[in-house]
N, C-alpha and C positions, 0 to 999 in steps of 0.2 A: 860644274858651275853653270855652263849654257844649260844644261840637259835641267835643270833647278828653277833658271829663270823661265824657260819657256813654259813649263809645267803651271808657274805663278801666273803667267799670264793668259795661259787656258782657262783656268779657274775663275780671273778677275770678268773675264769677259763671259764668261759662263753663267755669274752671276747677275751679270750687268744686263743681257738679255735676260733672263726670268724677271730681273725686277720691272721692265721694260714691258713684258709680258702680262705681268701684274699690273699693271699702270691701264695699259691699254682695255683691259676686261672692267678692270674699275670703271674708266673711263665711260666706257660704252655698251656695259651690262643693263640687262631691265631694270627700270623702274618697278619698286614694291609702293600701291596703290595706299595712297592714306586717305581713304573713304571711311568713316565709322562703319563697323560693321551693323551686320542686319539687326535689327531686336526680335529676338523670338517672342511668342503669345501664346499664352499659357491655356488651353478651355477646361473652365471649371463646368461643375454644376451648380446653380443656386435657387433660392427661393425667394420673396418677399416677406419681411419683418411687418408683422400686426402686433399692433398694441391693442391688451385686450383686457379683462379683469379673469384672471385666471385659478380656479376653484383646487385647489392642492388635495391628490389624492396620496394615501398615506399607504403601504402595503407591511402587511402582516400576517402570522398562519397562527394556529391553534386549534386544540382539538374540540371536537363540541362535544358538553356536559350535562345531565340534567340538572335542572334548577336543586331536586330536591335528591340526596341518595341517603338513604335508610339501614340500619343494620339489625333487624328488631331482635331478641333476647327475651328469655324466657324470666319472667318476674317473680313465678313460682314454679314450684317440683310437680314433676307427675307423670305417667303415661299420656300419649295422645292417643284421645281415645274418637276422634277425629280428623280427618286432614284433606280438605276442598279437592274433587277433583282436578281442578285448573291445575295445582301445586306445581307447576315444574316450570323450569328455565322458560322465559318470555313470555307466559302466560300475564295478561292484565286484570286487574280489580279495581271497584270503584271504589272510591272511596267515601267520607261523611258525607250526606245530602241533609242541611236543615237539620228535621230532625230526626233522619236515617242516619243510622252507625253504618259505618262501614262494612264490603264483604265479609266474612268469616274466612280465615287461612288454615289455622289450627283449633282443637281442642284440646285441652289437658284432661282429663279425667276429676271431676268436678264435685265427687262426694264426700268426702273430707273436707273439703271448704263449706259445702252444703252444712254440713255437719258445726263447722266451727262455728257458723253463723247462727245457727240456733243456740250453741253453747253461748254464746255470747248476750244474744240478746235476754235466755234464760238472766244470765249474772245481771242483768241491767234490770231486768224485772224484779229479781232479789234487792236490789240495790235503791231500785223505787220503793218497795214493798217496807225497804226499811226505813226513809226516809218518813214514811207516812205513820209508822208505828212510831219513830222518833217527834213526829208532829203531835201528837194525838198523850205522848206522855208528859210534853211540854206543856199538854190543855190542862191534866189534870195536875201537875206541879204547883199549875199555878194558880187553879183553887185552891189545892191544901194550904198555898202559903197565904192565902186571903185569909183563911179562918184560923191559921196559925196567929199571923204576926198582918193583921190588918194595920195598913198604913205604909208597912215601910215596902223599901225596893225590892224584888226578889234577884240575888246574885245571880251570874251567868250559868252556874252550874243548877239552878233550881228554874229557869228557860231553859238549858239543858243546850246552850248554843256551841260547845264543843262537838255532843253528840250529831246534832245537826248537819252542823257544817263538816263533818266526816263523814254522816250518810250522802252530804250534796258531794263532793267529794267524790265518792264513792260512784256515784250516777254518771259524773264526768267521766270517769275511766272506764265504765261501763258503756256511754255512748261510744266513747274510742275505743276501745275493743269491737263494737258493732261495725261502726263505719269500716273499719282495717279488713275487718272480716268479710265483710262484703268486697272490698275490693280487691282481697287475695282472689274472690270469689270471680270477680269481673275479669282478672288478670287472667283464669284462665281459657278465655277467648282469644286468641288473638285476632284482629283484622288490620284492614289496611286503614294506614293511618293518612292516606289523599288517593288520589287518581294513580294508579302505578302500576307497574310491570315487575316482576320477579326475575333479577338479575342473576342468582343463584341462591337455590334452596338447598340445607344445612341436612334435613332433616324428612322422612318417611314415616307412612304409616306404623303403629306400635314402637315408634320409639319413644324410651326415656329421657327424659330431660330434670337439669340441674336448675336452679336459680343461677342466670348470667351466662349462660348456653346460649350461644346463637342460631338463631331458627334462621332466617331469610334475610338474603337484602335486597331491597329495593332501591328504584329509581323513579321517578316522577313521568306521571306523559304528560305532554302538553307543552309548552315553552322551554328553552334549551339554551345554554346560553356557552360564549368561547371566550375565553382568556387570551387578549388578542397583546403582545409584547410590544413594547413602542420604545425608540430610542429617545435621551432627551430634548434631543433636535425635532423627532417627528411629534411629539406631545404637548411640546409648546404650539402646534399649529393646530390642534385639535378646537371645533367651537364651544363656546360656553355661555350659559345663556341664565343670569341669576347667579353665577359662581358652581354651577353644577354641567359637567361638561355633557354635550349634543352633539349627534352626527348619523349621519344614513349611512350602513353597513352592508356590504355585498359579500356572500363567501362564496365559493363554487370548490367542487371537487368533483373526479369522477365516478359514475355510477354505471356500470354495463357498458363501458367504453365509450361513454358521453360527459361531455362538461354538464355540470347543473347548481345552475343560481339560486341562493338563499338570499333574502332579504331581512334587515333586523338594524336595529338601531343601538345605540352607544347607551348603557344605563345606570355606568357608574365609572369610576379610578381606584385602584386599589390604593392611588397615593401612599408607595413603597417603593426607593430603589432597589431591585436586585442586585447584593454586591457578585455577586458573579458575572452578570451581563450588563449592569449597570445602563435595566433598561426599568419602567414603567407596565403594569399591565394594566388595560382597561380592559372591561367586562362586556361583551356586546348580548342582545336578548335576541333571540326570533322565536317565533310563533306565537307573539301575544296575542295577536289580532286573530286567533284561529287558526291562521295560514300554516301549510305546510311547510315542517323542519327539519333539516338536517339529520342521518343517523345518531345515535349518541358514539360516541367511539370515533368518530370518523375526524380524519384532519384536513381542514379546508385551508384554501388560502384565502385571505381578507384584505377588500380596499375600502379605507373610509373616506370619507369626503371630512377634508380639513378647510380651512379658511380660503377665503377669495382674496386673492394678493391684486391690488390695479393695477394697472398701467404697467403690463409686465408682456414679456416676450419669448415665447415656447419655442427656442432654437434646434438642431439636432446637434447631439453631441458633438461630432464628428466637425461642426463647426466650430468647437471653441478648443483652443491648443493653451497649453500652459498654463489650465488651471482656473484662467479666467480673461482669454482675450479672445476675442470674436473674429472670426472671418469676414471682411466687406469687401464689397467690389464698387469703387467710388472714383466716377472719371475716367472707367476703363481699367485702371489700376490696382491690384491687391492692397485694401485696408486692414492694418491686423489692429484691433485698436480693444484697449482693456475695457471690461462689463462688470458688473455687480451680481453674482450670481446668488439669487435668490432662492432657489428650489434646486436639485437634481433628481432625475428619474434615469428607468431605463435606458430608454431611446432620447431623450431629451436634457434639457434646464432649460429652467425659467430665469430672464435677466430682467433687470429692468427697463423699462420704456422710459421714453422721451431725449430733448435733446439736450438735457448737461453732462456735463463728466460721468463719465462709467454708464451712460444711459443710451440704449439701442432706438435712432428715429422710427418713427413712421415710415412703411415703404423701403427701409434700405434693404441691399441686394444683400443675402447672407450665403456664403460660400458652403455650400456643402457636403463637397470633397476635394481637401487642400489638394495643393499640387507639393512637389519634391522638388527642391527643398522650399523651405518658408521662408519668402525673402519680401522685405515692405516695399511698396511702389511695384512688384512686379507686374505687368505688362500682362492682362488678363482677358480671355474672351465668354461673356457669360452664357450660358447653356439655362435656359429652366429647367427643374426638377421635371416637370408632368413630359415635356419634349424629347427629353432624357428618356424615361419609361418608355414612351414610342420607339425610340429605336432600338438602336445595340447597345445599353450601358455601360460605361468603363467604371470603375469601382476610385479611380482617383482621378486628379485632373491629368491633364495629359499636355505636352509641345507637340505644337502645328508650325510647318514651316510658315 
């Protein structure tokens, strides 16, 4: 029982210092500092917002075509009983001038057409010969019927206007026979039918050919034009001028390990959606002016010049987060504030200028590498782009103590 209480009273007092303990640390421990802490500052990079009238370039590829491609066929049978030196793969010929026919490509062997044409015009000559014997019995019909039956009418058959009009008749199908004849006779010549090149030849020396046998085909020189694909977004920005759409055309591809520019203008719409790409293709020319064009074959890439948008403002992408809100730096402070985005390109949009809702001012600072994370009002120190370039660039913004 002693041996119980003293033990309780060890404990009571045991506790009664420690809390005594506690009290006293409480008491007279440090102070924790209630000073707002520091505000950190964020250094971006930025630039200046110009409002300007900004000309929309549109980007598209396609391959260059000639204006004119050719498959010519043979219109009549025969041995070629000639065949132009030039005849092979890339070789050019000129075509009609005035009133020069074109080069010669092929010959058919030409003597049985020779032939038919004389057959023919013979039967035409028959066929005159009879009209004029049918003329000449109608002379004297129509005496006999004067001294016959003076007074009255002589019937068609005593003019003999049946016989007549089956010899005229007869002349007409005789001229068509001639003309036909002659132009199996022309058909076989071939030449070229404009300015052009020999894309691939069918056909050699001593060969035969069929009616509808393909000899050659050709390609046009001279102006060339690309089937340039547009979305219905980039089409609507295309100029028009009368209701017939206008644009200056750039295409470049490489040639011998060099970029090289073509120049060519907009000269029609096929006004057709593609349901596959549910896109538009306009048709661009170059070479009309003489100037040098593009291989045929070759696929260039294409920037047209579209419409001039005002009062608009060329940002870098990399400035606008979420689709359509703008980086600013105003008062020191991170501005994240919503735009109108009128155009997208590669490295850029275009928004619009001035100062109402969704409209970027004059002169505001535009943030061109956010910092981590995107918070509004943050506490921002700006860097210009060009000062930037000078030194050691950081790729995003950065905290400085």
């Amino acid at each position: 029982m002693l041996r119980s209480c003293v033990w309780g009273m060890l404990s009571i007092a045991i506790l009664a210092s420690g809390v005594g303990v506690m009290r006293f640390l409480i008491m007279n421990g440090p102070k924790a500092s209630t000073a707002e802490p520091e505000e950190k500052i964020v250094t971006v990079v930025t630039e200046s917002a110009v409002v300007s009238n900004i000309q929309i370039q549109l980007k598209s590829q396609g391959e260059v075509k000639p204006r004119h491609r050719t498959q010519l066929v043979a219109e009549v049978g025969g041995k070629l009983s000639l065949v132009s030196e030039r005849f092979r793969n890339g070789s050019t010929f000129e075509g009609p001038s005035g009133d020069e026919e074109g080069e010669l490509l092929l010959q058919i062997e030409k003597g049985d057409y020779e032939a038919a044409v004389a057959a023919a015009q013979a039967t035409l000559a028959e066929a005159q010969l009879a009209l004029t014997m049918e003329e000449v019995r109608r002379a004297q019909a129509l005496r006999d019927w004067e001294k016959i039956r003076k007074g009255q009418e002589p019937t068609e058959l005593v003019r003999r206007v049946p016989q007549i009009r089956s010899a005229e008749a007869k002349i007409r199908a005789a001229e068509a026979g001639v003309k036909t004849a002659l132009q199996d006779l022309k058909r076989t010549e071939i030449r070229a039918p404009y300015d052009c090149r020999i894309e691939r030849a069918y056909v050699d020396v001593g060969a035969s050919v069929i009616p509808g046998a393909p000899l050659v085909e050709l390609v046009s020189l001279g102006p060339v034009e690309v089937r340039l694909p547009l979305s219905l977004t980039d089409y609507g920005y295309l100029e028009k001028e009368k209701g017939a759409l206008v644009g200056d055309v750039v295409v470049s591809g490489e040639i011998g390990g060099e970029s090289v520019e073509w120049a060519g203008k907009i000269i029609r719409s096929e006004e057709i959606v593609e349901r596959s790409t549910r896109s538009i293709n306009v048709v661009a020319e170059f070479g009309a002016d003489g100037t040098e064009v593009p291989p045929v074959g070759m696929f260039v890439q294409a920037s047209i010049l579209g419409k001039t948008i005002p009062k608009a403002v060329r940002i870098p992408r990399s400035g606008v987060v979420d689709g359509g809100k703008v980086l600013l730096v105003k008062n020191g402070r991170l501005n994240i504030r919503p735009a109108k985005i009128l155009w997208t390109e590669i490295s850029h949009v275009v928004v619009r200028g001035g100062d109402g809702e969704r409209e970027i001012p004059e002169g505001s600072v535009v943030v061109t590498t956010p910092p981590s994370p995107l918070i509004q009002n943050t506490r921002v120190r700006a860097q210009s782009a060009k000062i930037r370039r000078e030194g050691n660039p950081s790729p995003r913004g950065e905290y400085v103590e």
